[in-house]
C-alpha positions as CSV (number, residue, x, y, z in Angstrom):
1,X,99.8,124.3,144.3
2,X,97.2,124.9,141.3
3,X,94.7,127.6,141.6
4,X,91.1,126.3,142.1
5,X,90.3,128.1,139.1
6,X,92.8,126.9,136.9
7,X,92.6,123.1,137.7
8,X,88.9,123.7,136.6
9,X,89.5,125.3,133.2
10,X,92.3,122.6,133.0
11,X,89.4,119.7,133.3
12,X,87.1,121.4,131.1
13,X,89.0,121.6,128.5
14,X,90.6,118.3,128.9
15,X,87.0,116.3,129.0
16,X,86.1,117.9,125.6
17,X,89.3,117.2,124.6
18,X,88.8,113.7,125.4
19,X,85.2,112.8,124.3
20,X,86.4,114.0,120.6
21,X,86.6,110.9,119.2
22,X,90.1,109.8,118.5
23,X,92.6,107.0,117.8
24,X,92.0,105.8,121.4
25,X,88.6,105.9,121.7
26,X,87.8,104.3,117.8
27,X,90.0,101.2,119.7
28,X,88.0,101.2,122.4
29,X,84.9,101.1,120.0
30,X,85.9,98.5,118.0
31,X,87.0,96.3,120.7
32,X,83.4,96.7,121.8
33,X,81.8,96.0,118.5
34,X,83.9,93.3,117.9
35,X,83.7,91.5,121.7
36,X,81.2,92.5,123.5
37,X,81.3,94.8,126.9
38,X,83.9,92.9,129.1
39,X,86.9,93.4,126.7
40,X,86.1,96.8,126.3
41,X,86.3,98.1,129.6
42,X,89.9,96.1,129.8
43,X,90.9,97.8,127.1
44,X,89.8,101.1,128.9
45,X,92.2,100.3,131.4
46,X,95.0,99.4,129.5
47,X,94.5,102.6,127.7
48,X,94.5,104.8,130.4
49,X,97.9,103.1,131.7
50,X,99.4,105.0,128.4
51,X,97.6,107.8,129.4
52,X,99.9,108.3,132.6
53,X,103.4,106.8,130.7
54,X,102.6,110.7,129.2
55,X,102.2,112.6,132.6
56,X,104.9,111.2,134.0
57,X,107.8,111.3,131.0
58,X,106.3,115.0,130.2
59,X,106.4,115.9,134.0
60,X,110.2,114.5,134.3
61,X,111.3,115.8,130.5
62,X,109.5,118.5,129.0
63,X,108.4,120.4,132.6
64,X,111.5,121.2,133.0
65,X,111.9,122.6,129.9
66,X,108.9,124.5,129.8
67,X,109.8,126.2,133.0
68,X,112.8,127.4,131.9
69,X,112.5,128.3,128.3
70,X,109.9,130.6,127.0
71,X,110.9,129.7,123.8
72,X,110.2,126.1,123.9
73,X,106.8,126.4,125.3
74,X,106.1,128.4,121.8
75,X,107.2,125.9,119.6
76,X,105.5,123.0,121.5
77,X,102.3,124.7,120.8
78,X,103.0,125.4,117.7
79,X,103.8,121.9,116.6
80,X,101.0,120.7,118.5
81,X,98.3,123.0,117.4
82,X,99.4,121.9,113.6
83,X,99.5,118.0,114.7
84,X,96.4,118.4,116.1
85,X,94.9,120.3,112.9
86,X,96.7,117.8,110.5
87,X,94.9,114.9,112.7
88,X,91.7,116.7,112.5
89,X,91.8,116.6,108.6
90,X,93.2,113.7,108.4
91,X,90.0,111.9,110.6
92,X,88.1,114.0,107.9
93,X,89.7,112.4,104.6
94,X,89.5,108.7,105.6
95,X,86.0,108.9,108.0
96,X,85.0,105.8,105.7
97,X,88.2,103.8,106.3
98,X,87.8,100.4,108.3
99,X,84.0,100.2,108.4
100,X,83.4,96.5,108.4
101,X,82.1,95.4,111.4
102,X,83.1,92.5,113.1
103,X,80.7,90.7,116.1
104,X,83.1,87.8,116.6
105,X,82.4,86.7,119.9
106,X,83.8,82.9,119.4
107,X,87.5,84.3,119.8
108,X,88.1,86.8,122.5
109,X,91.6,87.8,123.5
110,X,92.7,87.0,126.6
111,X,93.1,89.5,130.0
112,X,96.5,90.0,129.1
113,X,96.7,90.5,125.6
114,X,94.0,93.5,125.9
115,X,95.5,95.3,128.2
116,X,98.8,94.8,125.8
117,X,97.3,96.0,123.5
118,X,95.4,99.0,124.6
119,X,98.2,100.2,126.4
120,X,99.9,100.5,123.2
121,X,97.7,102.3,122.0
122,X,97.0,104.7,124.5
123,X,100.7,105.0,124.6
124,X,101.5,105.9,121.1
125,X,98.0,107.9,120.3
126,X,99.5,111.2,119.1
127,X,96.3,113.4,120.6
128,X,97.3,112.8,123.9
129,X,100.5,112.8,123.9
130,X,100.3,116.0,122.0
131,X,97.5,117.8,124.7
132,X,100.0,116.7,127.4
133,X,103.1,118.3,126.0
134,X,101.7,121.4,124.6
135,X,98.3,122.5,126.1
136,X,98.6,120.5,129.6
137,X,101.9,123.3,130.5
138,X,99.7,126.1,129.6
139,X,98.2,125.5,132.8
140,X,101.0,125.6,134.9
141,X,102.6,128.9,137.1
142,X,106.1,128.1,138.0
143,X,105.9,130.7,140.5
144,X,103.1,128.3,142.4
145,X,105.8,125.7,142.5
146,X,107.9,122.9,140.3
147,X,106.1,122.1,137.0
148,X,107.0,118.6,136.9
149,X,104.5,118.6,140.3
150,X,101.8,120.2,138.5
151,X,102.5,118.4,135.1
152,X,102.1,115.4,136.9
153,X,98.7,116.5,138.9
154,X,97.1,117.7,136.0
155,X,98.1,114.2,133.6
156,X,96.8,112.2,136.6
157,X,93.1,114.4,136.1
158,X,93.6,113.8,132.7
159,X,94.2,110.0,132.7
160,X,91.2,109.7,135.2
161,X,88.7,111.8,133.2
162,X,90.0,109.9,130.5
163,X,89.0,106.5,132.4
164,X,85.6,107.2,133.1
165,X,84.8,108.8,129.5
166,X,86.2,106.4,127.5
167,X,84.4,103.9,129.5
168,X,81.1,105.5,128.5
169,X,81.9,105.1,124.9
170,X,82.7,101.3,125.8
171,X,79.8,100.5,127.3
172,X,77.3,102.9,124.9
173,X,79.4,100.8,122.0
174,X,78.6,97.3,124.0
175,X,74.6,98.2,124.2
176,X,74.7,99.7,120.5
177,X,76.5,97.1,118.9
178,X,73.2,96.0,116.6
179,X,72.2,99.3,115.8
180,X,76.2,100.5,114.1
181,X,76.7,97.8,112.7
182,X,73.4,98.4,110.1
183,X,75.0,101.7,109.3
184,X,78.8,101.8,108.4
185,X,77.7,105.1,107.6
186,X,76.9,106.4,110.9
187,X,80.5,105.4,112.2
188,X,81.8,107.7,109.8
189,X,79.5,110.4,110.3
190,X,81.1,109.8,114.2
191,X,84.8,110.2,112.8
192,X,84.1,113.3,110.7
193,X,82.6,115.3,113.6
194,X,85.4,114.2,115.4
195,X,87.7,115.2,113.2
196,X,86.6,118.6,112.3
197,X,86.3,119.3,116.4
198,X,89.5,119.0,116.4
199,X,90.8,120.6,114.1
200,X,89.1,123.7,115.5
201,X,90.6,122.9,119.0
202,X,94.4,122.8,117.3
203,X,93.3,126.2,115.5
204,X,92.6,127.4,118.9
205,X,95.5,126.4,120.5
206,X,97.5,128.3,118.2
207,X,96.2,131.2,119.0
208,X,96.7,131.1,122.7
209,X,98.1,132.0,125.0
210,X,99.9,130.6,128.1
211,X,98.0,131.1,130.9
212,X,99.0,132.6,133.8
């Protein structure tokens, strides 16, 4: 149903879409700081459960729009590629926000309340719901067959790409914890990178073009 090819420049850009640093992942980072390495990689999961709320309400809602309106496609990325450059700057602006870290290991939240809570996140975080409405349909040839089929395939590679980075960053954050919490600095050093790389990827997606 999707070219080799294309699935492959789909994942590509979806992984360095994902290790950018983003409201998702600075959860998942925090949880770690503040708990330890357990509650992080729950969160991780609950995260990525958002992840696929996305593929599946864009596959059943906006593929079907994209597939039969040129015009929409346009001004989805259009709106996303500003989003994503207004998130971008704004990452920029308040890099130092938030810095205190917390080790607070006597009160963990329980199993349940994580997940809650990262799912909420990972549900309402703009930069993915964005990349799945605007740059995931880029990828997809109606002539190859329905796009709410390849909408869906390509979230469900994005949500598991998604699962095993963002379970890097939680278990780097677990073994680091020491070492960023010395240097609120450094955190926001991580947060403006972040911020500027994505700024340049909603640049780029305003200048592209749907791919065939």
């Amino acid at each position: 149903m999707i070219a080799p090819h294309t699935l492959l420049a789909f994942a590509a850009l979806a992984f360095v879409v994902i290790v950018i640093p983003g409201p998702s992942v600075l959860f998942i980072v925090g949880r770690a700081l503040q708990h330890g390495r357990w509650p992080a990689l729950v969160s991780v999961v609950g995260n990525t459960g958002g992840v696929l709320v996305h593929a599946v309400l864009v596959a059943f809602g906006v593929g079907a729009v994209i597939a039969a309106s040129e015009a929409a496609f346009v001004v989805l990325k259009i709106v996303g590629g500003l989003y994503l450059v207004w998130l971008g700057v704004q990452a920029i602006r308040h890099r130092g926000d938030g810095l205190a870290v917390r080790q607070d290991d006597a009160v963990v939240p329980s199993t349940g309340r994580l997940l809650a809570e990262s799912f909420t996140v990972g549900v309402t975080n703009p930069k993915t719901l964005v990349f799945v409405a605007a740059v995931l349909p880029q990828f997809v040839d109606t002539a190859s067959g329905p796009a709410w089929a390849q909408i869906l395939m390509l979230g469900l590679v994005f949500a598991a790409i998604a699962l095993v980075s963002d379970g890097a960053y939680a278990l780097l954050a677990s073994g680091a914890r020491a070492w960023l919490a010395r240097s609120p600095r450094r955190v926001a050093g991580i947060r403006a990178t972040g911020g500027a790389l994505m700024t340049a990827l909603g640049v780029v997606l305003l200048l592209s073009r749907r791919a065939a």
